[in-house]
N, C-alpha and C positions, 0 to 999 in steps of 0.2 A: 573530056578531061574534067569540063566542071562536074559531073555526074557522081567520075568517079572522087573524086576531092570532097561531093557532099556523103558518099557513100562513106568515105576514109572518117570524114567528120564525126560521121552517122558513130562508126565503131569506135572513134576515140573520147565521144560522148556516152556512150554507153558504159565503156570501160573506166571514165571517170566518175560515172555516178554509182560502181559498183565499189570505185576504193571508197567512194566518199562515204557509205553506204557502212564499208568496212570500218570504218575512221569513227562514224557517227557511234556502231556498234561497242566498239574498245572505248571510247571515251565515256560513254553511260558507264559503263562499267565500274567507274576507277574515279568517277567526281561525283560531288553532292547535287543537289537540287538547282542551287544556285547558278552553276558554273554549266549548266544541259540550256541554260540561254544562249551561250557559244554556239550551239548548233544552229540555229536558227540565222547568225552570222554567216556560217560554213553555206549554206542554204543557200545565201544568196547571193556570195559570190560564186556558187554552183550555178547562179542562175547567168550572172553577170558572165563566164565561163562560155556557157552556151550561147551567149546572143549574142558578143559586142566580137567583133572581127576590125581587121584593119586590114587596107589594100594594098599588095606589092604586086609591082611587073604584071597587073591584073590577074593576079592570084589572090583567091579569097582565104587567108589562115587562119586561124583561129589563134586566140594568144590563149598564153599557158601561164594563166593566175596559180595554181595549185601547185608547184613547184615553191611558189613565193609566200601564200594566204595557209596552206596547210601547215607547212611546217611552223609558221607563225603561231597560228590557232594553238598546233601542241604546243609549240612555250607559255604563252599565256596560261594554258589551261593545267599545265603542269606547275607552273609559278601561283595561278588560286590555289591546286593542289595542297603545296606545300604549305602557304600561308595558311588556308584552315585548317591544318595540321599543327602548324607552329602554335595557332590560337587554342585548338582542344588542350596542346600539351600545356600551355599558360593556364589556362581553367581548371585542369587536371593537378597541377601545382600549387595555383590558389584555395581549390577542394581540400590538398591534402595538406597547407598550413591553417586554414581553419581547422579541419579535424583535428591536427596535433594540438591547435588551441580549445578545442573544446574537452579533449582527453584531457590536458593539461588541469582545466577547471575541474573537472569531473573527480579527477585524485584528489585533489585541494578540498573539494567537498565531501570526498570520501572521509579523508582525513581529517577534518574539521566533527565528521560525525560521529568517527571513531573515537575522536577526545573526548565528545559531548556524553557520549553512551559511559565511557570511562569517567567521566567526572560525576553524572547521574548515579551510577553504582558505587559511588565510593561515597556520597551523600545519602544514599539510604541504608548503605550499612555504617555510617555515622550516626544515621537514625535511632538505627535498631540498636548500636551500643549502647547508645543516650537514654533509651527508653529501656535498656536494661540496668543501665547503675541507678535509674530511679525508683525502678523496683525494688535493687537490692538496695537501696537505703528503704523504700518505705518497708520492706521486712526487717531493718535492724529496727527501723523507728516501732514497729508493732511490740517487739521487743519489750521494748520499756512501757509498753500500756498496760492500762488495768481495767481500764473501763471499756463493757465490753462493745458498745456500741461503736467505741473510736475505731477500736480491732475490727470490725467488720468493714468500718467504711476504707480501712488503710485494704484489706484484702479485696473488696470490688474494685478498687482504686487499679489494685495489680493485678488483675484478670483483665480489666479493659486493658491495661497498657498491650499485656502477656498480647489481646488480640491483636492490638496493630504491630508489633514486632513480629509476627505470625507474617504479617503480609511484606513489612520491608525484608525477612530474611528469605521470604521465598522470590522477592523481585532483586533483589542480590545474585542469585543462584541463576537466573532466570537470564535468556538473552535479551526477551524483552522487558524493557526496564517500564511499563507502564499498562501492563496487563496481567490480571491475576486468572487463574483454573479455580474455580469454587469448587469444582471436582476433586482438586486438592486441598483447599484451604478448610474446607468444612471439617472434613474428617479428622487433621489435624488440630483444628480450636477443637472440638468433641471431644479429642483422647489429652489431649491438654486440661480439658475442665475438667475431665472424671480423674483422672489423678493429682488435681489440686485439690480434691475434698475428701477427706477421711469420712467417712459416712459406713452407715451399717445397712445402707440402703441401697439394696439390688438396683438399681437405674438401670432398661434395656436403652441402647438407641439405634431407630429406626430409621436410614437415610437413603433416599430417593433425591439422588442429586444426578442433572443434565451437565455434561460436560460446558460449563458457560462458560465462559472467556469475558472480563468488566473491566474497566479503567479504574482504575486503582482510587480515583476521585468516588466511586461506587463501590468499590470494596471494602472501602473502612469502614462507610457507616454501616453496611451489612453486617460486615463481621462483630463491630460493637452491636448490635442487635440481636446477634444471633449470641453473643456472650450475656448479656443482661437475659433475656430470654431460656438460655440452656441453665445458668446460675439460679436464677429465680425459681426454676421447677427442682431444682437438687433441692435449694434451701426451706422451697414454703408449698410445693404442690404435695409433698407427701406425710405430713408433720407425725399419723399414725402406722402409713401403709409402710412395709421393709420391702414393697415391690411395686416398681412402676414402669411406664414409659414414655420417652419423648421422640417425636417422627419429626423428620426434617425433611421438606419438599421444596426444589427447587428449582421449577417446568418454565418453558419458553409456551404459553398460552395463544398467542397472536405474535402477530407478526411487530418482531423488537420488543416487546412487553413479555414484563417474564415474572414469577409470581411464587412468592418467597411463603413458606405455610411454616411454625412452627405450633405443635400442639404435646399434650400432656395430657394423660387419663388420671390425673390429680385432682385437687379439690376445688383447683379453679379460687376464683376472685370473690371476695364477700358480695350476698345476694343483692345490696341498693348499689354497689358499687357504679359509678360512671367514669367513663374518660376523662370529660369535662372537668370533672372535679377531683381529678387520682393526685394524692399528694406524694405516691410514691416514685422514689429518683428514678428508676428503673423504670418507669412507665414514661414518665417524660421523657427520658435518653431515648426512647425507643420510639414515641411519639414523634421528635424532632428529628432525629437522625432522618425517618422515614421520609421527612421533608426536604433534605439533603437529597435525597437520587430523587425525586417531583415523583412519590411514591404515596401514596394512599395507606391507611396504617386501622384496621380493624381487630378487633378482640369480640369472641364470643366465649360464652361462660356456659358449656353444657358439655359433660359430660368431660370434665376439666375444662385447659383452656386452652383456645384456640387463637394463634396471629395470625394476622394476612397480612402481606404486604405486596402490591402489583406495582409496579414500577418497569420502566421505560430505558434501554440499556444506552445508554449511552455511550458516545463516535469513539470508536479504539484507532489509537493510534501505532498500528504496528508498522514493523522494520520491512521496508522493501529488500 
């Protein structure tokens, strides 16, 4: 009898370590990391299961934990279940009012920038008008002159402005409002000089310009440069010849350093002439300017005359 009672044992123990077996399986399945410590519980009142008996009418039976301890276990384990559920969805919630709050800002700054860009464009084409009613008064003021040297200074006066209105109307036009194309601008101040001067003098020009891209703090003083520079050669490089030229080179040489050439097959500079001591405005303005972009500023006198200027492009600020 007791044989068979260890035998019956034998297969009631077997068959409970195959549901448990089953139980451990389905619950990996369905919980995280934390809550597969449960098993280990399960474990050992499987063990508790198998060894602790109590005695009736000297019958050894075994007690039946697992009617009681399993179904426990699943509530518990379905109750972490839930709760880390409840918690991803609260973290999930918290994620997605941060994000509305960070969209939120993002607008706001969007918006803040789209004023900014709008009020920049509407300041330099304030610019540009301002620097044109001052041209047209210095052309009524020329008007009334006699003396011919005033007339000339009121006319370089309005070619310099002509150039910097040259860069606010095309950063007006422009999305970004703090980047100029010398690709564009040059050619532009070019056919602007040559039909500001009535002249009988064939002038070719020859331009060799890099699509550059410069901050606008680097584009005026170029562009006055290249104005004193292209006027200078109409008015004084060719005083007998009725045919000439001027070449405009504008190469990225090294790396961020880029390197501005105007030259003239003219008469070029009187022979003792020096920089050092040039009293002409046009030399100065172009001298100084040069110093303006941390540029280097050379003149040679052979075979007309040639400028250099190498300079170092400085940080664009463009639109994300």
């Amino acid at each position: 009898m007791i044989s068979l009672l260890i035998t019956n044992q034998s297969v009631c123990t077997q068959s409970r370590k195959i549901e448990i077996n089953t139980i451990k399986a389905q619950v990996c399945c369905g919980i995280n990391h934390s809550e597969k410590a449960l098993l280990t519980i399960l474990s050992h009142f499987k063990n508790i299961n198998e060894n602790q008996f109590r005695k009736k009418n000297s019958l050894i039976i075994p007690i039946r934990y697992d009617f009681i301890v399993i179904p426990g276990l699943v509530f518990i384990i379905l109750g972490l279940f839930f709760r880390s559920r409840k918690v991803q969805q609260n973290n999930l919630e918290i994620l997605q009012l941060k994000e509305e709050e960070i969209s939120k800002r993002n607008e706001a700054l969007n918006k803040l920038y789209i004023e900014k860009d709008w009020l920049l464009k509407e300041l330099h084409h304030r610019v540009k008008n301002n620097l044109q009613i001052v041209i047209s008064l210095l052309n009524t003021q020329s008007a009334y002159l006699e003396n011919k040297d005033a007339l000339l200074a009121i006319q370089d006066s309005q070619h310099r402005m002509n150039a910097i209105s040259l860069i606010y109307q095309k950063i007006y036009e422009s999305e970004n409002l703090e980047i100029i194309d010398m690709c564009w601008y040059i050619p532009e101040l070019v056919n602007y000089l040559k039909g500001a001067f009535n002249t009988d003098k064939k002038i070719s020009y020859k331009l060799d310009i890099e699509c550059v891209e410069l901050d606008i703090s680097q584009a005026i003083p170029l562009g006055l440069i290249l104005n004193e520079a292209i006027v200078n050669a109409i008015k004084y490089a060719y005083p007998e010849m009725i045919q000439g030229e001027v070449n405009i080179r504008l190469k990225k040489i090294e790396n961020e350093t880029y390197q501005l050439i105007i030259s003239d097959n003219g008469v070029g500079v009187p022979e003792h002439f020096e920089l050092k001591n040039r009293n002409s405005l046009g030399m100065n303005l172009m001298h100084g300017l040069s110093s303006q972009v941390d540029g280097t500023f050379n003149i040679e006198n052979k075979n007309g005359l040639t400028i250099t200027i190498n300079f170092k492009a400085a940080k664009k600020h463009k639109k994300e």
